[in-house]
Chimera marker file (.cmm) of the C-alpha trace (Angstrom):
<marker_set name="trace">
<marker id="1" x="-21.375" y="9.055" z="21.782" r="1" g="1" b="0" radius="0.5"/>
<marker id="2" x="-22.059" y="8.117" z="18.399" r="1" g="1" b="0" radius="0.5"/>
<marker id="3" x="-24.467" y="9.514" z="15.774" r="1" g="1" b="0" radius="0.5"/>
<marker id="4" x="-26.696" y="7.841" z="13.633" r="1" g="1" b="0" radius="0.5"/>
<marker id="5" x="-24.741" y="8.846" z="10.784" r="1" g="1" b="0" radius="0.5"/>
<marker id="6" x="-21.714" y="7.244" z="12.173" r="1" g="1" b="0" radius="0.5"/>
<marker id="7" x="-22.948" y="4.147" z="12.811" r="1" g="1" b="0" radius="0.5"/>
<marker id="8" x="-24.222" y="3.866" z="9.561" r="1" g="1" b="0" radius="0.5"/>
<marker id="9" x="-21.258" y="4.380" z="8.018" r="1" g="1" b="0" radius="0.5"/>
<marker id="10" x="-19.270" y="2.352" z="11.081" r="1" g="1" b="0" radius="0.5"/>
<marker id="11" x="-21.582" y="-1.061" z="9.389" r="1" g="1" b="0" radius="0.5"/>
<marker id="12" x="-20.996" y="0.375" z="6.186" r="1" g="1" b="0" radius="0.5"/>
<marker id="13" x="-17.375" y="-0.177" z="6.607" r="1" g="1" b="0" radius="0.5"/>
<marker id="14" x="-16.822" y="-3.133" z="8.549" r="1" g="1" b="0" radius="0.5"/>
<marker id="15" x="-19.318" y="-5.070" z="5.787" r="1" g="1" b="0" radius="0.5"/>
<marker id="16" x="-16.889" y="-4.002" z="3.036" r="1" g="1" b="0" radius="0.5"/>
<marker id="17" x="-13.360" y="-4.144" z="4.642" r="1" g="1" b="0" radius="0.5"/>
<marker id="18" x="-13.829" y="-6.323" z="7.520" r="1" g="1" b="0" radius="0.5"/>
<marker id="19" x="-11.022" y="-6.148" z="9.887" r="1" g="1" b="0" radius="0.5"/>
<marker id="20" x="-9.434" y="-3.601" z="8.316" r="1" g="1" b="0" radius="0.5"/>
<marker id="21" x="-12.828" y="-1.768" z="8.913" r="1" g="1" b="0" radius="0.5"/>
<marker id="22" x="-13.655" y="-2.776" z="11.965" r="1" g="1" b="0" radius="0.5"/>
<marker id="23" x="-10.101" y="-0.853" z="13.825" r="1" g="1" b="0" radius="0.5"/>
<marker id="24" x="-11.316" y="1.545" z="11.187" r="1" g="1" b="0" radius="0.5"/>
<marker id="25" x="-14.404" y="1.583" z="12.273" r="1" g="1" b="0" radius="0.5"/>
<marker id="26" x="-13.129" y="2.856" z="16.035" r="1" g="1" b="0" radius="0.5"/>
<marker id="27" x="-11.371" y="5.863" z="15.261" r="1" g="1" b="0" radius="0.5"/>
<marker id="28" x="-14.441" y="6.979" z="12.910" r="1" g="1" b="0" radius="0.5"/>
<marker id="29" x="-16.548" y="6.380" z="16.237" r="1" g="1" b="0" radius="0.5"/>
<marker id="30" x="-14.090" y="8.871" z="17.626" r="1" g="1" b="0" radius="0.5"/>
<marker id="31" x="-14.719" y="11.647" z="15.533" r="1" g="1" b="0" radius="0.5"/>
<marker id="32" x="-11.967" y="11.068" z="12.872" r="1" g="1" b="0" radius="0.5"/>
<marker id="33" x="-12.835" y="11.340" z="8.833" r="1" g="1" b="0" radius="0.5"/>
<marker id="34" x="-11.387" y="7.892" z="7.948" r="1" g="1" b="0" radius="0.5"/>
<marker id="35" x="-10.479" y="6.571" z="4.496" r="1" g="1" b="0" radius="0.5"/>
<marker id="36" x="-9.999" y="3.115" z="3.923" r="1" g="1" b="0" radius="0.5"/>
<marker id="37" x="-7.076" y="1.417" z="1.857" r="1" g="1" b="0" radius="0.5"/>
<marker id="38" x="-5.862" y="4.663" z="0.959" r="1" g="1" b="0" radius="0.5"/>
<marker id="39" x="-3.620" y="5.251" z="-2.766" r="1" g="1" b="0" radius="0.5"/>
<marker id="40" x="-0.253" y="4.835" z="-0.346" r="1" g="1" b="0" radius="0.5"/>
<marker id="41" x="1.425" y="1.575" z="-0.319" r="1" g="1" b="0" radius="0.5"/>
<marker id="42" x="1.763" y="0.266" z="3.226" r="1" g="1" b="0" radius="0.5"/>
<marker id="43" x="-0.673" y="1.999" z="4.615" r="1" g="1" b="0" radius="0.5"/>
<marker id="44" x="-4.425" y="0.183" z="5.478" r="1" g="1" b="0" radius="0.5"/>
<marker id="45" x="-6.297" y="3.860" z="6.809" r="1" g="1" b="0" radius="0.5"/>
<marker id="46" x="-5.572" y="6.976" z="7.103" r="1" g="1" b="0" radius="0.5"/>
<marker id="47" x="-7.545" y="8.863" z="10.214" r="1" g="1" b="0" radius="0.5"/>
<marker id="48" x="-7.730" y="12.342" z="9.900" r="1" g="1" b="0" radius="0.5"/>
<marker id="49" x="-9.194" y="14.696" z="12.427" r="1" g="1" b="0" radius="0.5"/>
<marker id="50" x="-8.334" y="17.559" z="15.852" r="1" g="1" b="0" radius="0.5"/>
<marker id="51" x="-5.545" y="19.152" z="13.997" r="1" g="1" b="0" radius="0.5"/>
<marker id="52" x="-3.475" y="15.556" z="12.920" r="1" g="1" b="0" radius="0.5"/>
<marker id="53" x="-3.302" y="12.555" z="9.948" r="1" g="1" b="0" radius="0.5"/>
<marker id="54" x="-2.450" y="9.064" z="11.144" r="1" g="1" b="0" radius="0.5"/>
<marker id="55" x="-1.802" y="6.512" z="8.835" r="1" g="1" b="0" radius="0.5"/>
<marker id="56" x="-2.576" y="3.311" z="10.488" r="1" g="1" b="0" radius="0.5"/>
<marker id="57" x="-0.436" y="-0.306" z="9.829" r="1" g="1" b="0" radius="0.5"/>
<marker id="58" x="-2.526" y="-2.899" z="11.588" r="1" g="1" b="0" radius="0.5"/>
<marker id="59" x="-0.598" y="-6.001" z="12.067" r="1" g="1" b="0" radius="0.5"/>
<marker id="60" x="-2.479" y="-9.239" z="12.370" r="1" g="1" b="0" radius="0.5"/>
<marker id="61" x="-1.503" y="-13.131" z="13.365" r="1" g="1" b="0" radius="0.5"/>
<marker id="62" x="1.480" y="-14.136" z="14.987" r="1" g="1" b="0" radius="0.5"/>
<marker id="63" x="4.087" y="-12.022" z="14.118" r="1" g="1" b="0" radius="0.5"/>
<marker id="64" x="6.324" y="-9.893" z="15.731" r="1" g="1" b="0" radius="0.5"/>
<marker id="65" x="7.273" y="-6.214" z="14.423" r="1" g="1" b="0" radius="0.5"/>
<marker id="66" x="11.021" y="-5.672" z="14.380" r="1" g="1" b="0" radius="0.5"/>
<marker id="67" x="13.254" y="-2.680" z="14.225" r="1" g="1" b="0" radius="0.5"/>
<marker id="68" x="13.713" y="-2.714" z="10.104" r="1" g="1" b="0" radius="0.5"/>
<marker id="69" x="9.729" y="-2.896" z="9.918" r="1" g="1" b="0" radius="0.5"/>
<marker id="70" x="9.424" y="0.074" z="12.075" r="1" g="1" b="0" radius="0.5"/>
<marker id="71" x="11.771" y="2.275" z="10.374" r="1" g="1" b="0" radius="0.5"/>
<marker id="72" x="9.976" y="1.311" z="7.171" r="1" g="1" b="0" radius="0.5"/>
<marker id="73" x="6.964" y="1.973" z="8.205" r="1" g="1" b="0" radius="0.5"/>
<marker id="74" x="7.954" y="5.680" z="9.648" r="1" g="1" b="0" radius="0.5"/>
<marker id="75" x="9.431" y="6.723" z="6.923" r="1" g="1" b="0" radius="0.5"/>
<marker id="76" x="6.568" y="5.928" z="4.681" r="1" g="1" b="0" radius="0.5"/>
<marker id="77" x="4.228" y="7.707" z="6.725" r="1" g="1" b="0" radius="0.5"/>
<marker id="78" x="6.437" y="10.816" z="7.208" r="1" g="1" b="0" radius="0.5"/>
<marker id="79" x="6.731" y="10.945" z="3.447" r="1" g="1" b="0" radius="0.5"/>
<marker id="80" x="3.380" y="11.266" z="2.723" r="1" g="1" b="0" radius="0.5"/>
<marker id="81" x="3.208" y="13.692" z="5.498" r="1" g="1" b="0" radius="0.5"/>
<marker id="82" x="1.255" y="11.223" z="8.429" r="1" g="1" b="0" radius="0.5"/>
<marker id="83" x="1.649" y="10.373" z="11.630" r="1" g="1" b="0" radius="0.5"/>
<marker id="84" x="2.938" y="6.614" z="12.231" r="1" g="1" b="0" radius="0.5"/>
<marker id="85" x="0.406" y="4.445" z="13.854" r="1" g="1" b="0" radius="0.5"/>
<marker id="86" x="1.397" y="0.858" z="14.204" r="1" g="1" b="0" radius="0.5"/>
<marker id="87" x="-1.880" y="-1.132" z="15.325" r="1" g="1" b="0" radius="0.5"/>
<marker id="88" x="-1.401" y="-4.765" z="16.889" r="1" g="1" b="0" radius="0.5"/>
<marker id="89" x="-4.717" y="-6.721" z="16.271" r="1" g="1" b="0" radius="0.5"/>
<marker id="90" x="-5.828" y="-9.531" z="18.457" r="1" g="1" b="0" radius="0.5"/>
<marker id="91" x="-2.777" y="-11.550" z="21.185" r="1" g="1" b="0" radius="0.5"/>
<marker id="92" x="-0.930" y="-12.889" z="18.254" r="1" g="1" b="0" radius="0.5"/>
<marker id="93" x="0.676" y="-9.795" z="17.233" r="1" g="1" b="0" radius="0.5"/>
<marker id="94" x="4.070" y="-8.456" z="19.067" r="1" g="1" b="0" radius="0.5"/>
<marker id="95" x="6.628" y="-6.209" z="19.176" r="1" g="1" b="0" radius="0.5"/>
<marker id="96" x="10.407" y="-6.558" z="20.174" r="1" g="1" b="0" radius="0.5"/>
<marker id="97" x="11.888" y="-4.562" z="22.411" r="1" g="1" b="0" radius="0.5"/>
<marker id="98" x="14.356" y="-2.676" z="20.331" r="1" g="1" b="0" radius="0.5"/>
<marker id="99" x="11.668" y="-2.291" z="18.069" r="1" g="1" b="0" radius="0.5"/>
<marker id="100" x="9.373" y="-1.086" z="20.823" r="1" g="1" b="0" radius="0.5"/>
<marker id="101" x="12.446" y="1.809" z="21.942" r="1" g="1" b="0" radius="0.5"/>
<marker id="102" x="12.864" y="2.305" z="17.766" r="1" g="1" b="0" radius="0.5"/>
<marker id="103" x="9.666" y="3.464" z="17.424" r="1" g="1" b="0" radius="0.5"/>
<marker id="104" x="10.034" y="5.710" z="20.767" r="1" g="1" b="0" radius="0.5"/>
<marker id="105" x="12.470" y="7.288" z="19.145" r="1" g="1" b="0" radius="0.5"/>
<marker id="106" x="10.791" y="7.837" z="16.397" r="1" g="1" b="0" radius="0.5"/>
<marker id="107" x="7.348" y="8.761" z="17.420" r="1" g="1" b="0" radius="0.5"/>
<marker id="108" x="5.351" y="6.030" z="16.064" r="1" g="1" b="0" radius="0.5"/>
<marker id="109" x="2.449" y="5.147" z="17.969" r="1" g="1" b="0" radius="0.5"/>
<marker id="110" x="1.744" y="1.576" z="19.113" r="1" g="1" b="0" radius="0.5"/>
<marker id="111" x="-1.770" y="0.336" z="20.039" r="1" g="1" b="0" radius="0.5"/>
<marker id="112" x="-3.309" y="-3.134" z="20.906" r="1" g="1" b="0" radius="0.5"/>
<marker id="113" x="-7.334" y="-3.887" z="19.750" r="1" g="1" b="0" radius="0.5"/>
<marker id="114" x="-8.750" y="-6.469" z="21.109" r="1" g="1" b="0" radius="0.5"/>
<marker id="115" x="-11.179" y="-8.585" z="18.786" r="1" g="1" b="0" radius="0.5"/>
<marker id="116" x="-14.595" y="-8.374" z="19.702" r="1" g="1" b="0" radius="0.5"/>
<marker id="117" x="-16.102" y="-10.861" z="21.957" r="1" g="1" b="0" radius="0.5"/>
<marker id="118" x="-19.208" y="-12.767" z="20.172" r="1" g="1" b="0" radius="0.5"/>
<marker id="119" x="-21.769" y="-11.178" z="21.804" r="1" g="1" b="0" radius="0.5"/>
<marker id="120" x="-20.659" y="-7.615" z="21.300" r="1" g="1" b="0" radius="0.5"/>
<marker id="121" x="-20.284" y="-7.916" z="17.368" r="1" g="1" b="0" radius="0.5"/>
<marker id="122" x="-21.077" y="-5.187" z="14.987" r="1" g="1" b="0" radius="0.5"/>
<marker id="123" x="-23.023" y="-6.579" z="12.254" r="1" g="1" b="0" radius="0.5"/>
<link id1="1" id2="2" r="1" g="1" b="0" radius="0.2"/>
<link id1="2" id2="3" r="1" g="1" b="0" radius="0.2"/>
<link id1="3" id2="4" r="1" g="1" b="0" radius="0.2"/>
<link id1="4" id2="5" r="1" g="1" b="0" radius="0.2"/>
<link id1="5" id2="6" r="1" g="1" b="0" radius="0.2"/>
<link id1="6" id2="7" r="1" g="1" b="0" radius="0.2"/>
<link id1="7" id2="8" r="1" g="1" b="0" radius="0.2"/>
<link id1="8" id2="9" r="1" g="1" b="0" radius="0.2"/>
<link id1="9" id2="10" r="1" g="1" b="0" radius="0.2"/>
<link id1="10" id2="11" r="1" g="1" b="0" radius="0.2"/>
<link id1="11" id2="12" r="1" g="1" b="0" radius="0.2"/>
<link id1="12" id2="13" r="1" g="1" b="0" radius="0.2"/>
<link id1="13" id2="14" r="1" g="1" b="0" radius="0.2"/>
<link id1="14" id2="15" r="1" g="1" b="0" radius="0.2"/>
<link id1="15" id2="16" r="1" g="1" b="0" radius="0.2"/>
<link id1="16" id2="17" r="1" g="1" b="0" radius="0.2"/>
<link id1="17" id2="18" r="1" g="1" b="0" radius="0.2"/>
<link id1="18" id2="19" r="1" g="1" b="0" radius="0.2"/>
<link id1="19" id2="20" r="1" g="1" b="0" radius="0.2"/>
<link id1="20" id2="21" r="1" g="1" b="0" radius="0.2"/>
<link id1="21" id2="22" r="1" g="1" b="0" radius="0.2"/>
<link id1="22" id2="23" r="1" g="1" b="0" radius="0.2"/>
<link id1="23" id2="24" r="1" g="1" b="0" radius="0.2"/>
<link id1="24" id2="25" r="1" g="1" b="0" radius="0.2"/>
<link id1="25" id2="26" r="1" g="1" b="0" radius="0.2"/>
<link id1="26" id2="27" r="1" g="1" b="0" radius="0.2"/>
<link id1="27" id2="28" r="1" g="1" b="0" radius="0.2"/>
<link id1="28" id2="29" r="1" g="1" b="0" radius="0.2"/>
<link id1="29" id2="30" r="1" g="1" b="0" radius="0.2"/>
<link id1="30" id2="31" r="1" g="1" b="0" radius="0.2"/>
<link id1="31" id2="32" r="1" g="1" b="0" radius="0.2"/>
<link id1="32" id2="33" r="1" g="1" b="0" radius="0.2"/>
<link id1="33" id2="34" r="1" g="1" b="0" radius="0.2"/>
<link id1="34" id2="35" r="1" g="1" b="0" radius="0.2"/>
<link id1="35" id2="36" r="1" g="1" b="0" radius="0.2"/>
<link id1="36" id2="37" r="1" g="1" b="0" radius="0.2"/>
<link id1="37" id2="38" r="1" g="1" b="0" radius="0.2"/>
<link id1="38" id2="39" r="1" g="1" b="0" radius="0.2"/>
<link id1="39" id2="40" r="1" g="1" b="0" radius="0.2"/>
<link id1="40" id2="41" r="1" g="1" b="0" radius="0.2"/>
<link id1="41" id2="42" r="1" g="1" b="0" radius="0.2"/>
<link id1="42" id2="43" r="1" g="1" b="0" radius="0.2"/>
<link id1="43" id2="44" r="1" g="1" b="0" radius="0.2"/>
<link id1="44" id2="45" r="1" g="1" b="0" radius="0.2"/>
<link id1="45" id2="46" r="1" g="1" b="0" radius="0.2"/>
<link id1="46" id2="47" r="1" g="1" b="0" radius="0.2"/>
<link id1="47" id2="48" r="1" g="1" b="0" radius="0.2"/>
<link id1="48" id2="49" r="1" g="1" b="0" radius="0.2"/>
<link id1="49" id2="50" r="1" g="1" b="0" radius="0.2"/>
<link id1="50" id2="51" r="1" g="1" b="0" radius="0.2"/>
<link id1="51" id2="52" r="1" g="1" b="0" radius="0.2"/>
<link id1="52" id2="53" r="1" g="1" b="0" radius="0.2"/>
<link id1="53" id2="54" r="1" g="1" b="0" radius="0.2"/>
<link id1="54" id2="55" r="1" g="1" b="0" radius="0.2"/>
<link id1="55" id2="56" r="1" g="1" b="0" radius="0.2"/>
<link id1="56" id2="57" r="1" g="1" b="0" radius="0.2"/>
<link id1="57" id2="58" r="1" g="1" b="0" radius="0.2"/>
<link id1="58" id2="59" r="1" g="1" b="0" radius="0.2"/>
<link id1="59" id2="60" r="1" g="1" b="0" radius="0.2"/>
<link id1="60" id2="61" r="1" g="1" b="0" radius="0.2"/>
<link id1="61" id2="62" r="1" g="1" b="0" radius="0.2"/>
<link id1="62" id2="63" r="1" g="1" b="0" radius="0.2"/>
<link id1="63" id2="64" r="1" g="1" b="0" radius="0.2"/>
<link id1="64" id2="65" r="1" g="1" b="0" radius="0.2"/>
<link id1="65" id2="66" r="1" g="1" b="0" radius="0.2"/>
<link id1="66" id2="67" r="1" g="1" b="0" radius="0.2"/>
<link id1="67" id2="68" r="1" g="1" b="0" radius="0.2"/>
<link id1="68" id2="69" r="1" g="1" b="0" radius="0.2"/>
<link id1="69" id2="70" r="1" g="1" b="0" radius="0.2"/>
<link id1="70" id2="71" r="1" g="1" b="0" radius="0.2"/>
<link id1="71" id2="72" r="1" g="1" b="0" radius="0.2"/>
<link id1="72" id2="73" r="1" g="1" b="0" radius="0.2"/>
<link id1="73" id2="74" r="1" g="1" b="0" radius="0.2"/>
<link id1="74" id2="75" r="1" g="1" b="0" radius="0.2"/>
<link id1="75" id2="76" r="1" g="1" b="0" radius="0.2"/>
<link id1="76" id2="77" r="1" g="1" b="0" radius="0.2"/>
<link id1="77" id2="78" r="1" g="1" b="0" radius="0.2"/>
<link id1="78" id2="79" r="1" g="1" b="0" radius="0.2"/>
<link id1="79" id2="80" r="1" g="1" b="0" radius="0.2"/>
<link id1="80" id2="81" r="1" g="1" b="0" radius="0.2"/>
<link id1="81" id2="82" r="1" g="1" b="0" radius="0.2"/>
<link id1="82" id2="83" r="1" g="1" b="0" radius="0.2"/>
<link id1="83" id2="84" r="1" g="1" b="0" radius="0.2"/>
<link id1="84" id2="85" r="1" g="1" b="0" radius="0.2"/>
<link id1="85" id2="86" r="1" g="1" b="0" radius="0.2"/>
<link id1="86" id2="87" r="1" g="1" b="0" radius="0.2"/>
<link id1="87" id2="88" r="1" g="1" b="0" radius="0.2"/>
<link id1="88" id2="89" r="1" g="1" b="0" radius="0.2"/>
<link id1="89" id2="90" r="1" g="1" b="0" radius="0.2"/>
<link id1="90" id2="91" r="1" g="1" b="0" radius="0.2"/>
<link id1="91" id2="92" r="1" g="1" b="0" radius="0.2"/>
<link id1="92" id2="93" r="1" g="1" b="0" radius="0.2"/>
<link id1="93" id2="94" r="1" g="1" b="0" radius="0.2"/>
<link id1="94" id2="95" r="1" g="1" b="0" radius="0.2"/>
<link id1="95" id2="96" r="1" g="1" b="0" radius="0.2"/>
<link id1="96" id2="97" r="1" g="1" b="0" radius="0.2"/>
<link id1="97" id2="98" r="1" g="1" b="0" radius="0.2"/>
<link id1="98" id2="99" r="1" g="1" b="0" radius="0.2"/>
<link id1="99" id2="100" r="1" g="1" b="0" radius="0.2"/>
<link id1="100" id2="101" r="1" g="1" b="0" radius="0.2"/>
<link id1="101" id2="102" r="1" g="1" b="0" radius="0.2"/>
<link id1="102" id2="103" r="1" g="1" b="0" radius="0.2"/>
<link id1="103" id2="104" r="1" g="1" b="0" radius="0.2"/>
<link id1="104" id2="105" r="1" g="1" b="0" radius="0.2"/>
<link id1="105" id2="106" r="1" g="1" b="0" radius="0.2"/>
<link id1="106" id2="107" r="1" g="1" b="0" radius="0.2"/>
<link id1="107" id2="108" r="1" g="1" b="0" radius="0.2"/>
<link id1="108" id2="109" r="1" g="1" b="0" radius="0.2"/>
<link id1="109" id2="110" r="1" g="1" b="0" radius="0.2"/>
<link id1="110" id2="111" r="1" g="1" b="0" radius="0.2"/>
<link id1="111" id2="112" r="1" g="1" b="0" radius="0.2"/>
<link id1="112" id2="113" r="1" g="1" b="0" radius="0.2"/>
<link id1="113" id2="114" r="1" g="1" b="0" radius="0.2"/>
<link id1="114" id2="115" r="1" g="1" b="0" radius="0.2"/>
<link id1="115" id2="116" r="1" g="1" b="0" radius="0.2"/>
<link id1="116" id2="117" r="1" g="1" b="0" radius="0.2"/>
<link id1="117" id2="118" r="1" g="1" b="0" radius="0.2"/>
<link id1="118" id2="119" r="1" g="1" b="0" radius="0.2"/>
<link id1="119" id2="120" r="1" g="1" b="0" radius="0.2"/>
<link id1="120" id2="121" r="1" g="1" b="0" radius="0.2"/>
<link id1="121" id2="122" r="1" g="1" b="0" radius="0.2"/>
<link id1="122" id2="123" r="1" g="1" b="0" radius="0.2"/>
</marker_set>
């Protein structure tokens, strides 16, 4: 359950960053302190919170992640001392298979978030 607090801030963010705040917006919702467009290149949020730091790529369009991507992407967030988290927004976005077992391997997280449907908006 939300507070009032959050969901202040929750409108707060998705009016300023849009989609980047809006899969933002859900891990505030779940307790997390989130900061948006953090100083680390790559990296659109950083959720921290319950004893662990993500740093969240969220991948939009049609476009598929591949292995080279994922390795990238892991080693910038173990450099800065987070915890991969590759986000795939809306159906467009994929993931290859060998990237799928790369980032197995390397412990990056993979999660799908479905846009909103119009009546369901946060405005």
């Amino acid at each position: 359950m939300t507070t009032g607090r959050q969901i202040f801030m929750i409108k707060k963010i998705v009016k300023r960053y849009g989609l980047i705040g809006k899969v933002a917006a859900r891990y505030l919702a779940a307790g997390y302190n989130v900061t948006v467009k953090p100083p680390i290149k790559g990296v659109d949020f950083v959720a921290s919170g319950q004893g662990k730091r993500y740093g969240g790529f969220i991948v939009v369009g049609k476009t598929s992640i591949s292995v080279e991507k994922i390795e990238e992407l892991s080693r910038i967030a173990k450099t800065h001392g987070l915890e991969p988290l590759v986000i795939l927004y809306g159906r467009g976005a994929t993931i290859t298979a060998e990237a799928l077992e790369k980032a197995k391997e390397l412990g990056v997280k993979i999660r799908r978030v479905r846009p909103d449907r119009p009546g369901i908006r946060i405005k």
